[in-house]
Jmol script that loads the backbone (N, CA, C; Angstrom):
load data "model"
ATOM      1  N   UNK A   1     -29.368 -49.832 -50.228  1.00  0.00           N
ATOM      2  CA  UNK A   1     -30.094 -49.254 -49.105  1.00  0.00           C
ATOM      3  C   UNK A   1     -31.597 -49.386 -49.341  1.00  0.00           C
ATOM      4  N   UNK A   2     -31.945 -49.755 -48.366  1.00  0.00           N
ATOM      5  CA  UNK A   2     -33.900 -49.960 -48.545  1.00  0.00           C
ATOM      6  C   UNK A   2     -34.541 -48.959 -48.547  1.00  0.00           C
ATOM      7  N   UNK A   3     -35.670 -48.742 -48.917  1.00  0.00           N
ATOM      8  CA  UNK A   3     -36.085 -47.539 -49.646  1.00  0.00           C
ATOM      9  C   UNK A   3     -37.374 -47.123 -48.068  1.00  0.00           C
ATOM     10  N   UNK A   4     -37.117 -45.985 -47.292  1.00  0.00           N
ATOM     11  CA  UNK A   4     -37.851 -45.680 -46.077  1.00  0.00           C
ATOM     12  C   UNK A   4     -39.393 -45.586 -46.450  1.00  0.00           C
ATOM     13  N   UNK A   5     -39.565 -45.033 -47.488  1.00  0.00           N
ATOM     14  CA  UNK A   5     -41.422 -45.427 -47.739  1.00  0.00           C
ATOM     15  C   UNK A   5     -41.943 -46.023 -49.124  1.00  0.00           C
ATOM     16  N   UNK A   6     -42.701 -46.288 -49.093  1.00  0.00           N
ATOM     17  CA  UNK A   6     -43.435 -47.160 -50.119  1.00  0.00           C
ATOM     18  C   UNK A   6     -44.251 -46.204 -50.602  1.00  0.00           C
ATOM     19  N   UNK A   7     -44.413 -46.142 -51.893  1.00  0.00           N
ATOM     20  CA  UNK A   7     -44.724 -45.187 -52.476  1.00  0.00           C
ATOM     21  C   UNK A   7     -46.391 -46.413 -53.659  1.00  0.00           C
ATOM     22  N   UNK A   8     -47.502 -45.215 -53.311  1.00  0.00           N
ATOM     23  CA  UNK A   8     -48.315 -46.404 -53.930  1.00  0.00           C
ATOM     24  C   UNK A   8     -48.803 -45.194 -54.918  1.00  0.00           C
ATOM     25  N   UNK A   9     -49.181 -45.900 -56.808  1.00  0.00           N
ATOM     26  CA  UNK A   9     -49.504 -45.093 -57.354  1.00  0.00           C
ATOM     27  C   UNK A   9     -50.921 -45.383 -57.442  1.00  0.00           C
ATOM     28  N   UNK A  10     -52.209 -44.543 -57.713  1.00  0.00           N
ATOM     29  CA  UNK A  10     -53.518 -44.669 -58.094  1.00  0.00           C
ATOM     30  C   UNK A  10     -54.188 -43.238 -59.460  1.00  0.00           C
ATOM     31  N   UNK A  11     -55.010 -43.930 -60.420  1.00  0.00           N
ATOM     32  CA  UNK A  11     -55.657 -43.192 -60.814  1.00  0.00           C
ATOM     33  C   UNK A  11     -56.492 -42.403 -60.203  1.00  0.00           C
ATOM     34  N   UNK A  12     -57.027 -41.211 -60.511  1.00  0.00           N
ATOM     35  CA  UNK A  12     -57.496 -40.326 -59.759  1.00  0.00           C
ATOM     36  C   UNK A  12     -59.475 -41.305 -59.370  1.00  0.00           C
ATOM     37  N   UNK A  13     -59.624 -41.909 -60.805  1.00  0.00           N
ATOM     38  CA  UNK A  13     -60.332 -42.296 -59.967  1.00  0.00           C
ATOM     39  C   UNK A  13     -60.594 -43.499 -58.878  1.00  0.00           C
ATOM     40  N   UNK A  14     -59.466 -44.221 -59.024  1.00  0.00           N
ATOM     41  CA  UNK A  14     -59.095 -45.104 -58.132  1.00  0.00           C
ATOM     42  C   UNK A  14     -58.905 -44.738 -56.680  1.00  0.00           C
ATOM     43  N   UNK A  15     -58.176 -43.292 -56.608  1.00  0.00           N
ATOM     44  CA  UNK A  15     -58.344 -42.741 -55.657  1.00  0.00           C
ATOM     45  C   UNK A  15     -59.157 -41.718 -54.776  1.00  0.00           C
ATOM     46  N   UNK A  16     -60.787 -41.330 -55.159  1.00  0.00           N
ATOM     47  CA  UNK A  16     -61.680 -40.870 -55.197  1.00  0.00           C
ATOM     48  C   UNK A  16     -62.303 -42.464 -54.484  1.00  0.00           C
ATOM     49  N   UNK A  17     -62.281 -43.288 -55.774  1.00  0.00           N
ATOM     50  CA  UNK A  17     -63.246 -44.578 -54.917  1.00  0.00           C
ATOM     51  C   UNK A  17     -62.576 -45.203 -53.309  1.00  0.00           C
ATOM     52  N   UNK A  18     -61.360 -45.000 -53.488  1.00  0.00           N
ATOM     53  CA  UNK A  18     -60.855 -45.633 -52.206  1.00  0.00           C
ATOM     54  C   UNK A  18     -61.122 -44.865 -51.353  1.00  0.00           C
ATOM     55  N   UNK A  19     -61.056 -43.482 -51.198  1.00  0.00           N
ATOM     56  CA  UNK A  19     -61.259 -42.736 -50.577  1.00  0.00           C
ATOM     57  C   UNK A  19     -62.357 -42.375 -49.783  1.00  0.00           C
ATOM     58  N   UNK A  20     -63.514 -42.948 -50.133  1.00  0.00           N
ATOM     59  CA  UNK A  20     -64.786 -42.614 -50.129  1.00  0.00           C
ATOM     60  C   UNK A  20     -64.702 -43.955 -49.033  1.00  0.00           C
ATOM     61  N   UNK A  21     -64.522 -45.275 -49.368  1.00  0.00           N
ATOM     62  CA  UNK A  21     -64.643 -46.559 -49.286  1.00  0.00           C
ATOM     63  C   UNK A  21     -64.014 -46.463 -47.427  1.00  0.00           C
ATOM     64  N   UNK A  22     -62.546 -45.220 -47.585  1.00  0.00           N
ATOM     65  CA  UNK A  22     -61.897 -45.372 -46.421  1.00  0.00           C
ATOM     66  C   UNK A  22     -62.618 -44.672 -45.545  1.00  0.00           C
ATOM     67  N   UNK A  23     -63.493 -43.647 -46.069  1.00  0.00           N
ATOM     68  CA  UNK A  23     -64.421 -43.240 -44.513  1.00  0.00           C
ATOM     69  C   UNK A  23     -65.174 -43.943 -44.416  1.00  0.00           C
ATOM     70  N   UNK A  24     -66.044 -44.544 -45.455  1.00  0.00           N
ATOM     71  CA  UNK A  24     -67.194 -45.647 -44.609  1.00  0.00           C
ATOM     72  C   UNK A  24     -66.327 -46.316 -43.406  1.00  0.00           C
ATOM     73  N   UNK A  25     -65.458 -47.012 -43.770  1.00  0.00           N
ATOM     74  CA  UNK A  25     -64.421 -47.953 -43.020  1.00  0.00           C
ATOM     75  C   UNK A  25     -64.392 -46.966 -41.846  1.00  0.00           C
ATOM     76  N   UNK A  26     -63.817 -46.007 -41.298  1.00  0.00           N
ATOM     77  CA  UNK A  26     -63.372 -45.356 -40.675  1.00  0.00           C
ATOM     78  C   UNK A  26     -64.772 -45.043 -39.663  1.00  0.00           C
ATOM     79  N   UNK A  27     -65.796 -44.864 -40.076  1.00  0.00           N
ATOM     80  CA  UNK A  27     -67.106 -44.921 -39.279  1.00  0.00           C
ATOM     81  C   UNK A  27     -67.852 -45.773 -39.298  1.00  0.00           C
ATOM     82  N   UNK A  28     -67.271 -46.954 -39.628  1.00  0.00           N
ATOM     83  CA  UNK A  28     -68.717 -47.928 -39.036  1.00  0.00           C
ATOM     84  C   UNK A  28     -67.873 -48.418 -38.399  1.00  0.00           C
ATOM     85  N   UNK A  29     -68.433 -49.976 -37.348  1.00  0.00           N
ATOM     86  CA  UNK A  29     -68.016 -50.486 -36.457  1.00  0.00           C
ATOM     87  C   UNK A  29     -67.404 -52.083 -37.336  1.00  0.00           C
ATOM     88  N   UNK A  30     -65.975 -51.980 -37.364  1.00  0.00           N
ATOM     89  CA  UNK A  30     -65.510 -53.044 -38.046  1.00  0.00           C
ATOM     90  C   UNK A  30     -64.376 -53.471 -36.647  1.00  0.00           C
ATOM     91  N   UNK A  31     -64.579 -53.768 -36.129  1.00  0.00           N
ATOM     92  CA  UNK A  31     -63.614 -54.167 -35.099  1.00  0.00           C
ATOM     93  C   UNK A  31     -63.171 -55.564 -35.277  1.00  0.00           C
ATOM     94  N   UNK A  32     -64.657 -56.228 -35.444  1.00  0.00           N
ATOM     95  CA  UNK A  32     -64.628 -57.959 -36.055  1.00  0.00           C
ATOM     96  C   UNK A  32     -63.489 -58.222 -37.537  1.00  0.00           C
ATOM     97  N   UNK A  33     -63.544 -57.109 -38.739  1.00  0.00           N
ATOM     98  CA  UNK A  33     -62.992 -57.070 -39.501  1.00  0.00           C
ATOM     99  C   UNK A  33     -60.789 -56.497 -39.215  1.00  0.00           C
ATOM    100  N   UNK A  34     -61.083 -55.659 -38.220  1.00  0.00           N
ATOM    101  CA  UNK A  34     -59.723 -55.121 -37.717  1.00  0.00           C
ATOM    102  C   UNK A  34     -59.896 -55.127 -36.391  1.00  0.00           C
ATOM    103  N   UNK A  35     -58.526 -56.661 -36.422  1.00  0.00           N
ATOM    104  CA  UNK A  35     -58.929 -57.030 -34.776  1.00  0.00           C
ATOM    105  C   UNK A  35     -56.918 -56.254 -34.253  1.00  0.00           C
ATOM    106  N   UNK A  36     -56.286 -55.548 -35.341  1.00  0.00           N
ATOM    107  CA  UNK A  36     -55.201 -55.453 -34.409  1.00  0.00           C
ATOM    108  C   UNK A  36     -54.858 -53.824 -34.408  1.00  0.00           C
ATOM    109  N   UNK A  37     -55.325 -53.065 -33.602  1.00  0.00           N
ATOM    110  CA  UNK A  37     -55.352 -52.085 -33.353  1.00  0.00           C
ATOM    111  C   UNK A  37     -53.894 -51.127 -34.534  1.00  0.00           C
ATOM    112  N   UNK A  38     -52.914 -51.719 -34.677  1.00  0.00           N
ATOM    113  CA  UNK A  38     -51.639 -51.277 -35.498  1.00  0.00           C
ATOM    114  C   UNK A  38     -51.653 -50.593 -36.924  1.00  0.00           C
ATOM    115  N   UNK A  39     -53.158 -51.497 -37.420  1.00  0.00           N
ATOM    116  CA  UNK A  39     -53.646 -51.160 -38.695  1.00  0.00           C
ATOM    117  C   UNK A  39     -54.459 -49.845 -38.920  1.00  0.00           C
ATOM    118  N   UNK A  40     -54.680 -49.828 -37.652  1.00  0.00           N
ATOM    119  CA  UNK A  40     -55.591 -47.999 -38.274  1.00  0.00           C
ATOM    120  C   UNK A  40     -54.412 -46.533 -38.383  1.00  0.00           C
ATOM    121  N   UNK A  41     -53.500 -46.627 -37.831  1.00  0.00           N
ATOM    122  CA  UNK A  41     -52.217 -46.168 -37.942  1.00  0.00           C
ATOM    123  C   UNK A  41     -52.325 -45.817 -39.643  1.00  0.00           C
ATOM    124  N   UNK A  42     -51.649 -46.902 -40.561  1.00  0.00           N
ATOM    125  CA  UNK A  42     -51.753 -46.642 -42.457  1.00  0.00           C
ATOM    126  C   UNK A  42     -53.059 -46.455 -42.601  1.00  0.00           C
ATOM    127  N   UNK A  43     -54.051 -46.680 -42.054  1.00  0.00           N
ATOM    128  CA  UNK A  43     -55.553 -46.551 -42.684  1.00  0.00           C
ATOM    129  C   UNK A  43     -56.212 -45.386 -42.844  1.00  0.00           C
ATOM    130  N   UNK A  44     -55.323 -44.305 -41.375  1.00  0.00           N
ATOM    131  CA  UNK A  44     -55.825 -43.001 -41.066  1.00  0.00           C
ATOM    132  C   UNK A  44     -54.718 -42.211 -42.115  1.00  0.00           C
ATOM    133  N   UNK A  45     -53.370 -43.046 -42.367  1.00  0.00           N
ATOM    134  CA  UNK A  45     -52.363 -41.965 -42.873  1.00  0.00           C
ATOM    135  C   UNK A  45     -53.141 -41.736 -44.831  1.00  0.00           C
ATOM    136  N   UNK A  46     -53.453 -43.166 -45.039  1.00  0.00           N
ATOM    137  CA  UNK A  46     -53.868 -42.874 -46.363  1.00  0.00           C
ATOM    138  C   UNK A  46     -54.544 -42.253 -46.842  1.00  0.00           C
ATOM    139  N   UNK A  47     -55.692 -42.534 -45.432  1.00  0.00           N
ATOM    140  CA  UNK A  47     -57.053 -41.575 -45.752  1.00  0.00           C
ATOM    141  C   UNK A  47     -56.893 -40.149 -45.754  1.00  0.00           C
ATOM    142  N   UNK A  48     -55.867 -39.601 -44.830  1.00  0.00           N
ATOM    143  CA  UNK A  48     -55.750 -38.072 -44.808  1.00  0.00           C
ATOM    144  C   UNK A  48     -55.156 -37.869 -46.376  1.00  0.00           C
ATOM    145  N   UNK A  49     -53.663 -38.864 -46.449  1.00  0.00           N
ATOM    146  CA  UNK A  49     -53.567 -38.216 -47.820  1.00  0.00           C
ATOM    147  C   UNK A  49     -53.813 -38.148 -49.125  1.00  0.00           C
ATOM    148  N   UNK A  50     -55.120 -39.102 -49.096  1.00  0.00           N
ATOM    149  CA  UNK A  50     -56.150 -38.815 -50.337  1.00  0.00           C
ATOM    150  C   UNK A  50     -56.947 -37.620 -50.206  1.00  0.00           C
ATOM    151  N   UNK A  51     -57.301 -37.562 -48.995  1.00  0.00           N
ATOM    152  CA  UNK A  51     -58.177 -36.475 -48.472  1.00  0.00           C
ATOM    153  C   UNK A  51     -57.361 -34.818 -48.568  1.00  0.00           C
ATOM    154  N   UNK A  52     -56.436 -34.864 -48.679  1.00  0.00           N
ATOM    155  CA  UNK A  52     -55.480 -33.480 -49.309  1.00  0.00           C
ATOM    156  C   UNK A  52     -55.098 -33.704 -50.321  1.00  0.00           C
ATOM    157  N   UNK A  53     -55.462 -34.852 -51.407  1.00  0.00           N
ATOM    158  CA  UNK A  53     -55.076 -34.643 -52.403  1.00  0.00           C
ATOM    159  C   UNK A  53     -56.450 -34.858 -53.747  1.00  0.00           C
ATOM    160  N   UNK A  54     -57.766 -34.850 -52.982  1.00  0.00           N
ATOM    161  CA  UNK A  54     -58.510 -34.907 -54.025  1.00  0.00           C
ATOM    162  C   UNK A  54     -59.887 -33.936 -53.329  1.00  0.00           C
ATOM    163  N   UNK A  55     -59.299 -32.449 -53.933  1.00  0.00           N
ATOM    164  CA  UNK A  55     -59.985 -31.589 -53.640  1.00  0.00           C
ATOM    165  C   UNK A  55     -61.282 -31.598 -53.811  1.00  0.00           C
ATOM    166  N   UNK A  56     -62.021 -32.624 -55.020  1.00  0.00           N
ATOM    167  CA  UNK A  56     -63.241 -32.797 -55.533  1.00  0.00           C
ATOM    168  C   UNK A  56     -63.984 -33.297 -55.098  1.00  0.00           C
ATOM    169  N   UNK A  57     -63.591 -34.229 -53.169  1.00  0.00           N
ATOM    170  CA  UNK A  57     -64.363 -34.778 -52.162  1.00  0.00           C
ATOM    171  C   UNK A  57     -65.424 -33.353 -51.892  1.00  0.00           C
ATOM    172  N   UNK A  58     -64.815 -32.566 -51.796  1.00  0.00           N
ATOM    173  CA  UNK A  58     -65.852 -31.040 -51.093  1.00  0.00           C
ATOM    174  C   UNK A  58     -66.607 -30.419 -51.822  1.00  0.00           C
ATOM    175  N   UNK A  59     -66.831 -31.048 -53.554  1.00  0.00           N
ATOM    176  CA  UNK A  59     -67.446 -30.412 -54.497  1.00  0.00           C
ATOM    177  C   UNK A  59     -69.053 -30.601 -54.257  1.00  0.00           C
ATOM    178  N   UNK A  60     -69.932 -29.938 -54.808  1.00  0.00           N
ATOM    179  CA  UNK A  60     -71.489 -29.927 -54.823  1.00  0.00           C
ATOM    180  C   UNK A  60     -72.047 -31.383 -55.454  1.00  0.00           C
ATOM    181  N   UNK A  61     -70.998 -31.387 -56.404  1.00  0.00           N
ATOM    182  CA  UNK A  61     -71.175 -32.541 -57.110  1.00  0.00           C
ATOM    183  C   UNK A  61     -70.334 -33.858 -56.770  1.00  0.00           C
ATOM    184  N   UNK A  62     -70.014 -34.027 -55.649  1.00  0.00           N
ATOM    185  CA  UNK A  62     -68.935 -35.320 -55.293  1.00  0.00           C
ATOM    186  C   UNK A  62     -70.043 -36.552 -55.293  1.00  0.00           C
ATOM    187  N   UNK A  63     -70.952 -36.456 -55.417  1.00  0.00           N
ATOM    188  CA  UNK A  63     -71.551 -38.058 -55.509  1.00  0.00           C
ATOM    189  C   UNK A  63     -71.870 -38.386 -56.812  1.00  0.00           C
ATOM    190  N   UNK A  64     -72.202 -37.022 -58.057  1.00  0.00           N
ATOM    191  CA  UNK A  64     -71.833 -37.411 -58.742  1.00  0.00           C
ATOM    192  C   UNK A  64     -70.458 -38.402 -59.469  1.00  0.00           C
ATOM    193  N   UNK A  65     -69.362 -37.176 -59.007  1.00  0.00           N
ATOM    194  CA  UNK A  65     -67.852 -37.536 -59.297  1.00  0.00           C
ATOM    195  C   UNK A  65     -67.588 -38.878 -59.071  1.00  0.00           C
ATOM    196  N   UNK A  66     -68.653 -39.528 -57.505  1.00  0.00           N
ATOM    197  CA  UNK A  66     -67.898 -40.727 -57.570  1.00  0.00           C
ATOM    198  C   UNK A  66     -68.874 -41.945 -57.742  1.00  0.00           C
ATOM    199  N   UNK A  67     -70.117 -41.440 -58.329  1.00  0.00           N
ATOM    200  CA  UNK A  67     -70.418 -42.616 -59.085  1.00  0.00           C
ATOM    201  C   UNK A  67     -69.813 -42.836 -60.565  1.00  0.00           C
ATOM    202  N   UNK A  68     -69.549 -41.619 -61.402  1.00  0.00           N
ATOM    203  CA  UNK A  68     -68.841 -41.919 -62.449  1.00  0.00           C
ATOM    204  C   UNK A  68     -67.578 -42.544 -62.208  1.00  0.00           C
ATOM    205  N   UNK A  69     -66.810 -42.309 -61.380  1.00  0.00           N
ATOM    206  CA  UNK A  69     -65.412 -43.334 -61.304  1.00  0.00           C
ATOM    207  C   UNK A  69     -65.751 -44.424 -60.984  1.00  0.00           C
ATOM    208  N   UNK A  70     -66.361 -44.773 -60.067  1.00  0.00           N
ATOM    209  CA  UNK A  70     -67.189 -46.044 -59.797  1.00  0.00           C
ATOM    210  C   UNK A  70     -67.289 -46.928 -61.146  1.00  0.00           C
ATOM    211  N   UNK A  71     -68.358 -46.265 -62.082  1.00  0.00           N
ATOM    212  CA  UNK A  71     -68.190 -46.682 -63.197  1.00  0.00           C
ATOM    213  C   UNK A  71     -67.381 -46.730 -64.180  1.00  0.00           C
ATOM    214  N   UNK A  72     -66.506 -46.203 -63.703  1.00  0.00           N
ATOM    215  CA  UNK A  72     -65.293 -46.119 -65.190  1.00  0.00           C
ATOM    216  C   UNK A  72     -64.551 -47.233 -64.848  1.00  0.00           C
ATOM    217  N   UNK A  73     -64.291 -47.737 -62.772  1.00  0.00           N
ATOM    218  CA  UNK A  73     -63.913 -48.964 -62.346  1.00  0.00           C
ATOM    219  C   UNK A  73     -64.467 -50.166 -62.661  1.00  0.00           C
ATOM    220  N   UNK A  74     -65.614 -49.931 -62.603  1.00  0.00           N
ATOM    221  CA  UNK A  74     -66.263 -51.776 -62.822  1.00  0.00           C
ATOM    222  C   UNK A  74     -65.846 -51.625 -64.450  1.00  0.00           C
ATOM    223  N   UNK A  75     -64.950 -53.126 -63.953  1.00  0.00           N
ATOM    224  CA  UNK A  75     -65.219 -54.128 -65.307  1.00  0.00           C
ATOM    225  C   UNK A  75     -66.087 -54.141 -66.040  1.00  0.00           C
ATOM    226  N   UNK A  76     -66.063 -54.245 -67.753  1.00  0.00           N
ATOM    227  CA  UNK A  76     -66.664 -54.611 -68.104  1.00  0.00           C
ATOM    228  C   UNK A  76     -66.836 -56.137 -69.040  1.00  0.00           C
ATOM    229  N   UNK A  77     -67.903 -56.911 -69.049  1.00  0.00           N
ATOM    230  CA  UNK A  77     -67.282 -57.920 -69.694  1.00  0.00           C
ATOM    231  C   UNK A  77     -66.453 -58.096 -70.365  1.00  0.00           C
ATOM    232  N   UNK A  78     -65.221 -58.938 -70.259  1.00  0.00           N
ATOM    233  CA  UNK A  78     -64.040 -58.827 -71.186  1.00  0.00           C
ATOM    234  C   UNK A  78     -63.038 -57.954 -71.052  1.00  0.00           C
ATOM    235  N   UNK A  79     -62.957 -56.850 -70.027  1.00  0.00           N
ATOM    236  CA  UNK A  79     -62.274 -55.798 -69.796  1.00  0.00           C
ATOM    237  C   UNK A  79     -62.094 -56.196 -68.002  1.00  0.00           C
ATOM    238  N   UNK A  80     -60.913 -55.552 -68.008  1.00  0.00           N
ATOM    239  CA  UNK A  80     -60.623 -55.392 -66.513  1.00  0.00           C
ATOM    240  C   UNK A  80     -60.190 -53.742 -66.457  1.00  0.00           C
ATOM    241  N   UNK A  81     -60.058 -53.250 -64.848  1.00  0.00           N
ATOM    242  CA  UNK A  81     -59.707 -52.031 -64.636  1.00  0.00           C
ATOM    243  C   UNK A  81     -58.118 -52.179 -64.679  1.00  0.00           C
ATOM    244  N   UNK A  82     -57.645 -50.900 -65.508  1.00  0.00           N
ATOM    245  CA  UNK A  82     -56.114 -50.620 -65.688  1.00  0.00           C
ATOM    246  C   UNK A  82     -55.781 -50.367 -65.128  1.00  0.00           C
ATOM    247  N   UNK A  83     -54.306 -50.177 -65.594  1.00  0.00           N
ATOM    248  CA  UNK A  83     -53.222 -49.082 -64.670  1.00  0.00           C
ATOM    249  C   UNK A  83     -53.102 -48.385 -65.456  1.00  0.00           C
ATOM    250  N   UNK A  84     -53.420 -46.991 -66.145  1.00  0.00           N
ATOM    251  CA  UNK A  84     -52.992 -45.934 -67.105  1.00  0.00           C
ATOM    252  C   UNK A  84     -53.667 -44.709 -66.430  1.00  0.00           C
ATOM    253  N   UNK A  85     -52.956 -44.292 -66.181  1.00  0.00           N
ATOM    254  CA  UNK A  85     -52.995 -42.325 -65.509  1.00  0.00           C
ATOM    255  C   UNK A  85     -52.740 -42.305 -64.181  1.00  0.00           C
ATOM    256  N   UNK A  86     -52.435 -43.085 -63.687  1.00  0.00           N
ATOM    257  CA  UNK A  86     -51.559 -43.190 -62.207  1.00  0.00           C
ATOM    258  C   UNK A  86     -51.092 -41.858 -61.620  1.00  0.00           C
ATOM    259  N   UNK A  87     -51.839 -41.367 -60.696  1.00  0.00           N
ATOM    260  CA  UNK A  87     -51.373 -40.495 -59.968  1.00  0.00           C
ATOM    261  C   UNK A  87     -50.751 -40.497 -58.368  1.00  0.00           C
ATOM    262  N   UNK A  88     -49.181 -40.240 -58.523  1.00  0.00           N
ATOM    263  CA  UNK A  88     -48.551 -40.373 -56.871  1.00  0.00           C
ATOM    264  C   UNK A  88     -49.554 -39.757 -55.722  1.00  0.00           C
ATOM    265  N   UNK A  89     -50.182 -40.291 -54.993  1.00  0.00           N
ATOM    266  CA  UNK A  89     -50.878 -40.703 -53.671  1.00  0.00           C
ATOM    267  C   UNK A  89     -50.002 -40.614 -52.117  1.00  0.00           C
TER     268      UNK A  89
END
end "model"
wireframe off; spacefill off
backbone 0.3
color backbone group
């Protein structure tokens, strides 16, 4: 039997950066970039449920928070970003 949802895992700060990344998306004018209306459907579902699941968007300090993940993401020479601390999303 096929499995009804897809289940995606992310580090917390993987999911802090996407998160951030999905409201820019969500307020600027990308229409040229998303020409088929079907796609904002998963775009809005993900964004809400990062957005209930990373309470630290509403903190004093969230631009801190997400320039450090930012940085813990970029590569560094010789290194790529992992998969280790995966949190269900």
């Amino acid at each position: 039997m096929e499995n009804p949802e897809i289940l995606i895992r992310l580090t917390p700060d993987e999911a802090l950066v996407l998160s951030d990344w999905l409201e820019q998306v969500q307020m600027a004018d990308v229409s040229r970039l998303i020409d088929d209306p079907a796609v904002w459907a998963p775009l809005h579902r993900i964004a809400g449920t990062l957005d209930k699941s990373l309470p630290g968007i509403f903190a004093a300090d969230y631009a801190e928070r997400l320039d450090a993940a930012r940085r813990r993401l970029r590569p560094t020479q010789g290194d790529s970003a992992g998969d280790d601390e995966s949190a269900d999303v």
